[in-house]
C-alpha positions as CSV (number, residue, x, y, z in Angstrom):
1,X,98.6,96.1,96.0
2,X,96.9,97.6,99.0
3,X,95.5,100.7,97.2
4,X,98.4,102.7,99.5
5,X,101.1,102.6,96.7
6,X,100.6,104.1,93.1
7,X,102.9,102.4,90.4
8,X,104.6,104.8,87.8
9,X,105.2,102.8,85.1
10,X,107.9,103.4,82.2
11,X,107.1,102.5,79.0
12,X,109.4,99.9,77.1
13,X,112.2,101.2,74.6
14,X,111.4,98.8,71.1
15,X,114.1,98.9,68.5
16,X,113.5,97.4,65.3
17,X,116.2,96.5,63.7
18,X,115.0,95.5,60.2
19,X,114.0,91.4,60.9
20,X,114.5,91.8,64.7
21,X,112.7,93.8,67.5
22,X,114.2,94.0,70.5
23,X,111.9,95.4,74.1
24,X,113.7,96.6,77.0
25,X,112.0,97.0,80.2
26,X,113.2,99.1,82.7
27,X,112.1,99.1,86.6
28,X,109.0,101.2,87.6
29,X,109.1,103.5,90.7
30,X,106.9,102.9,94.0
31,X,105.5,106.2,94.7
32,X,103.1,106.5,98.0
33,X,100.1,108.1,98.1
34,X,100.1,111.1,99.6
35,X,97.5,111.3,103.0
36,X,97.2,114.7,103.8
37,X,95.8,115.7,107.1
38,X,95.4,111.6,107.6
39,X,95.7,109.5,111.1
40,X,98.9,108.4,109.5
41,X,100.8,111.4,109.3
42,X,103.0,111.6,112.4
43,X,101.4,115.1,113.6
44,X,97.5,114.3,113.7
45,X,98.9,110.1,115.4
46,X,100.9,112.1,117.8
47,X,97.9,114.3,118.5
48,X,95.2,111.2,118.4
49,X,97.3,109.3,121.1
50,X,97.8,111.7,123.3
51,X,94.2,112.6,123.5
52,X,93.1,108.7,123.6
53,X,95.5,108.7,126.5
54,X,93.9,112.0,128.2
55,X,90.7,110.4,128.2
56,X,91.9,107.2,129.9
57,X,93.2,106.7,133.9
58,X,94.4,103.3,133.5
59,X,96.7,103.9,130.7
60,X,95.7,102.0,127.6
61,X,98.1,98.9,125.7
62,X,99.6,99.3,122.2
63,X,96.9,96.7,121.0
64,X,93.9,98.8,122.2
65,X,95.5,102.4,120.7
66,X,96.3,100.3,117.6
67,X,92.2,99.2,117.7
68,X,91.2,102.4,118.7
69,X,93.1,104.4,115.8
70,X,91.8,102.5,113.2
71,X,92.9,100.7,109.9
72,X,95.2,104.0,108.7
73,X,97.8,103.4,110.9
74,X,100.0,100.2,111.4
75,X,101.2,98.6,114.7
76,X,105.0,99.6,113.9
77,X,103.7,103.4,113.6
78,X,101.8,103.0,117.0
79,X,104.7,101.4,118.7
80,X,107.6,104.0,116.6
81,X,105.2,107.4,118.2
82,X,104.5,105.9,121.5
83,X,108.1,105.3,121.9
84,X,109.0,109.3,120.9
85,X,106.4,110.8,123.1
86,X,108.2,108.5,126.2
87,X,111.4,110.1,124.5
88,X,109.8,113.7,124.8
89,X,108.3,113.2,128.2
90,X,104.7,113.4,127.1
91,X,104.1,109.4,128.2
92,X,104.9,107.1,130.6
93,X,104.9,103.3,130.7
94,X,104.3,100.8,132.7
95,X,104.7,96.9,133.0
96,X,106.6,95.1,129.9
97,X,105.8,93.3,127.0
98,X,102.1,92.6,126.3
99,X,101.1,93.9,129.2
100,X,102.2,97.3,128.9
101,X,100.2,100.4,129.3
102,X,100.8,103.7,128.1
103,X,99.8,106.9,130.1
104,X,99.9,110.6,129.6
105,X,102.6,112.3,131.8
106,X,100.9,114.2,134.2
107,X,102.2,117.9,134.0
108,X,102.5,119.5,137.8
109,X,103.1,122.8,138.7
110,X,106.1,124.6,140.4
111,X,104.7,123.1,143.7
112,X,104.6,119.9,142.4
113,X,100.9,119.6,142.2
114,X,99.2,118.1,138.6
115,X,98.4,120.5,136.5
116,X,95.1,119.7,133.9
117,X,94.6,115.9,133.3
């Protein structure tokens, strides 16, 4: 187990039946831990992304977010948020594959110039 998981475990029914016991197992339940507040709730990733990608001009690569939020989150949660913020407008991306890099949308103005980062 990787410490993330918690077991429940059901204790085994016995009937004895005078000369003959008879156990019967039935299946446990994976439960996860709960994380509150943690990097790997989607709110506070969400929220660690986008301000790893404020700080950045170049953009940054799924690899080096992944690196740079640490061993709470896994590369499917990294890939799964980056994808939603592109979906909500927040990020951009650029390249393909490997190679991509990830970017906070610029917000702009009425005029059309940035606004902020």
């Amino acid at each position: 187990m990787d410490g993330s998981r918690e077991v429940i475990m059901v204790p085994p029914e016995i009937d004895d039946d005078g000369g003959a016991v008879t156990v019967r197992f039935r299946r446990g339940q994976f439960v996860p831990l709960p994380t509150p507040g943690g990097i790997g709730e989607p709110e506070a990733r969400r929220a660690r992304i986008l301000a790893l990608l404020d700080r950045t001009r170049d953009g940054l690569t799924r690899r080096e977010l992944h690196a740079r939020l640490g061993p709470g989150v896994t590369e499917r949660q990294v890939r799964r948020t980056l994808k939603e913020l592109r979906d909500r407008g927040l990020t951009i991306s650029t390249n393909r594959g490997p190679l991509t890099r990830w970017k906070q949308r610029t917000r702009q103005g009425r005029d059309g110039s940035p606004i902020g980062s």
